[in-house]
C-alpha positions in Angstrom: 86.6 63.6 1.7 86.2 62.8 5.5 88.7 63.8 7.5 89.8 60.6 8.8 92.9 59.0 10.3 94.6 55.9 8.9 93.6 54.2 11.8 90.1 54.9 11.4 90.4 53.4 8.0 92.0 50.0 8.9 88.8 50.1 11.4 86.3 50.7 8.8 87.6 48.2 6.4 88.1 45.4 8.9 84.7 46.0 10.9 83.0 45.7 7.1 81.4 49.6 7.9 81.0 51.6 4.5 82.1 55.2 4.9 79.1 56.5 3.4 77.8 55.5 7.7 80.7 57.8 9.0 79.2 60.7 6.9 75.5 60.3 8.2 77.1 59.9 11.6 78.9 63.2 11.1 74.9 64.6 9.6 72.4 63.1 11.6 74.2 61.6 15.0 73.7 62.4 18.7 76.7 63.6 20.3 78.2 62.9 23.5 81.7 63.9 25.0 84.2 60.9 26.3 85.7 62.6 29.1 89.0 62.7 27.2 88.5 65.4 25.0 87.1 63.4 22.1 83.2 63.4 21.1 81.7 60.2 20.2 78.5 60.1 17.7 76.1 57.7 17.3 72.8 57.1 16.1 70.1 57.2 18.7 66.3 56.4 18.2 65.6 60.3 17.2 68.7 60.3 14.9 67.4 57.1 13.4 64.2 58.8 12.2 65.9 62.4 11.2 67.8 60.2 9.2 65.1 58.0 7.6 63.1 61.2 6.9 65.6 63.3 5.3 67.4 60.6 2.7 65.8 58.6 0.1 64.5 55.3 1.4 67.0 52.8 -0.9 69.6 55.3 0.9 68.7 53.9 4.2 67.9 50.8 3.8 71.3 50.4 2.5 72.8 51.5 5.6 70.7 50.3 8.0 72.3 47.4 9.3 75.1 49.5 10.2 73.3 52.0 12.2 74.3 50.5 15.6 78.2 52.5 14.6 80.1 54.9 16.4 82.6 56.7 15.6 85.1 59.1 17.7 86.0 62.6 16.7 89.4 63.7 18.2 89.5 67.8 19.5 90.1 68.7 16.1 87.1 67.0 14.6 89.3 64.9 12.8 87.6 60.9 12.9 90.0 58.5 15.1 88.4 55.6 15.0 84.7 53.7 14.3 83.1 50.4 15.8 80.1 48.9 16.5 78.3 49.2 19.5 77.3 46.6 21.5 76.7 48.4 24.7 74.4 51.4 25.6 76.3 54.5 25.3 76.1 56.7 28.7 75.1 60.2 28.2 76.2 62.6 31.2 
């Protein structure tokens, strides 16, 4: 079970993202802090092939028109909230 809050899980279901994405994002995604104590992952080009190299092909191509997700892990690693990307995510 991912540790997820409720609001997260009105997010998922109304932005159509299966969960089964939040757990590769937890696996395979880059991490980057937001400044406001939270980490954000996301799936950047090397994540992308980790993560086409280490599950089964029908795997990916099952979630691979939600790899442009994000999701934001509060201090305690819990997941707060998930969306799609649209812009480029800074990394500093």
């Amino acid at each position: 079970m991912l540790p997820i809050t409720h609001h997260a899980q009105v997010r998922l279901q109304q932005r159509g993202i299966p969960a089964v994405v939040v757990e590769r994002l937890l696996d395979f995604g880059r991490q980057t802090h937001d400044h406001r104590g939270g980490t954000i992952l996301f799936f950047d080009h090397r994540a992308r092939n980790t993560l086409r190299r280490q599950i089964a092909s029908d795997s990916y191509k099952e979630i691979e028109s939600h790899l442009d997700t994000y999701a934001v892990l509060g201090s305690d690693g819990v997941v707060v909230t998930v969306g799609h990307r649209t812009q480029r995510i800074n990394r500093h």
